[in-house]
C-alpha positions, 0 to 999 in steps of 0.5 A, spaced: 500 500 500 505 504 502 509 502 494 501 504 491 501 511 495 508 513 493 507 512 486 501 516 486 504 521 489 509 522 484 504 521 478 500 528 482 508 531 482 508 530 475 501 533 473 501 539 477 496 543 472 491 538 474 491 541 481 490 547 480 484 548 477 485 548 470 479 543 468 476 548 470 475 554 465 469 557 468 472 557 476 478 561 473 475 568 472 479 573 476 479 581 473 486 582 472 489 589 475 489 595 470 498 593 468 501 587 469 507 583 467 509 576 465 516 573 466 517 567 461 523 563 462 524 559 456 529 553 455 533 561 450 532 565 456 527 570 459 523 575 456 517 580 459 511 581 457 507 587 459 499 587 459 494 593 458 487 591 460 484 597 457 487 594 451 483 589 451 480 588 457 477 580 455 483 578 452 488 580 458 483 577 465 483 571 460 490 571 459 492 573 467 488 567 470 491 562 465 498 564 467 497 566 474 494 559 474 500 555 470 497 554 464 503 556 460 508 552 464 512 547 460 508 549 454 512 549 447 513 555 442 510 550 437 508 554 430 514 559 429 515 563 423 521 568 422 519 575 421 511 574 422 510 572 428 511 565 434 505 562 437 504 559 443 498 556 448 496 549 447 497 545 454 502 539 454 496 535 457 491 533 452 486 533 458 488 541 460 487 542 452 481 537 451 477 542 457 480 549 454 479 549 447 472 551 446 473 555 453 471 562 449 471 569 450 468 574 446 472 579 442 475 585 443 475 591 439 481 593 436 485 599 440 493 597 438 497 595 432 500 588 431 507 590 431 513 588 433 513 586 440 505 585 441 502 580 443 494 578 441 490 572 442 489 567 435 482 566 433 479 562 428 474 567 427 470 571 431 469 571 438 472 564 438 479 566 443 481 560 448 489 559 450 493 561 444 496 567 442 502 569 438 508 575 439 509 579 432 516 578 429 515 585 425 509 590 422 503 585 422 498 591 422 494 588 416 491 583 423 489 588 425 482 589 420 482 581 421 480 582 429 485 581 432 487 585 438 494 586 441 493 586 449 501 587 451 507 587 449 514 584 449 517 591 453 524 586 455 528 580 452 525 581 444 531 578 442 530 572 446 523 572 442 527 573 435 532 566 437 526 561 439 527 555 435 524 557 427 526 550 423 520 547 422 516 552 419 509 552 418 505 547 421 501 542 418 498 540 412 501 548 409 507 546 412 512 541 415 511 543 422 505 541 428 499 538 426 495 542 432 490 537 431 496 533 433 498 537 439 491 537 442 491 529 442 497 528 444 501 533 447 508 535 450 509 527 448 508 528 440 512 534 440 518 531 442 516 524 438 516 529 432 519 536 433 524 535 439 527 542 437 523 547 439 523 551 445 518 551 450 517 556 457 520 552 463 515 557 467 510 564 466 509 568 472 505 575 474 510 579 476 
């Protein structure tokens, strides 16, 4: 019995998003405070985010509970194209996506520019924002008509954003990179199965 509880413990260690509170999306509603920042340690080196609620007052409570809570802990940088922009927020844990992907939150209306540094939610059209954002590499101000509103930006460590393992290029079918379907199912364990270089956050915290 003792062997049983042991080895259960160290599964719980493992999996420490599962204790949290993120299967729970509709717990996870705190408002975030008018300014914050975000310090990602990344397997390249750090970088600070910093966020404006009255950017985009939805998208930056969402963002701030999903950090505040470890969603973003050991998550990789799996959709990386050099001079538009780096993707990331699908869970390592298939059961923490499976909850999240259709956790959605309305959109916000455009106030800032995707420029080089800012930070936006992706969508899959309107009013379909859930985990994934992307940091513009350069001028992106074309996404801006398209919806997708900036809520921060990169304010220290860009070139650690610039250096983030891009070899994969697009991810699948348009390229040879992730298939997101993929990701979704199968996690962190695809990603080293398969595309074993990319960069991952070791750990996000509000500062």
């Amino acid at each position: 019995m003792t062997r049983i509880l042991a080895l259960l413990f160290v599964l719980a260690s493992v999996s420490p998003s599962l204790g949290q509170g993120l299967t729970n999306p509709g717990a996870l509603r705190e408002q975030a405070p008018p300014t914050y920042r975000v310090k990602f340690d990344t397997s390249k080196g750090s970088f600070v985010v910093e966020v404006h609620r009255n950017w985009a007052p939805l998208g930056a409570d969402r963002f701030y509970n999903l950090v505040k809570n470890g969603f973003y802990d050991n998550a990789r940088f799996f959709r990386v194209i050099s001079g538009f922009m780096v993707q990331f927020g699908i869970n390592g844990d298939p059961r923490v996506s499976a909850v999240w992907r259709h956790a959605r939150i309305k959109d916000d209306p455009v106030r800032q520019s995707n420029r080089r540094g800012f930070i936006s939610f992706a969508t899959a059209g309107p009013n379909t924002r859930t985990t994934q954002v992307f940091i513009n590499y350069g001028d992106n101000s074309g996404l801006d008509g398209q919806g997708f509103a900036p809520f921060g930006r990169v304010v220290t460590g860009m070139k650690v954003v610039d250096k983030l393992y891009s070899g994969y290029g697009e991810g699948a079918p348009a390229g040879p990179g992730p298939d997101q379907s993929r990701l979704q199912t199968g996690g962190n364990a695809y990603l080293l199965r398969h595309f074993a270089r990319l960069d991952y956050i070791k750990k996000a915290t509000i500062q």
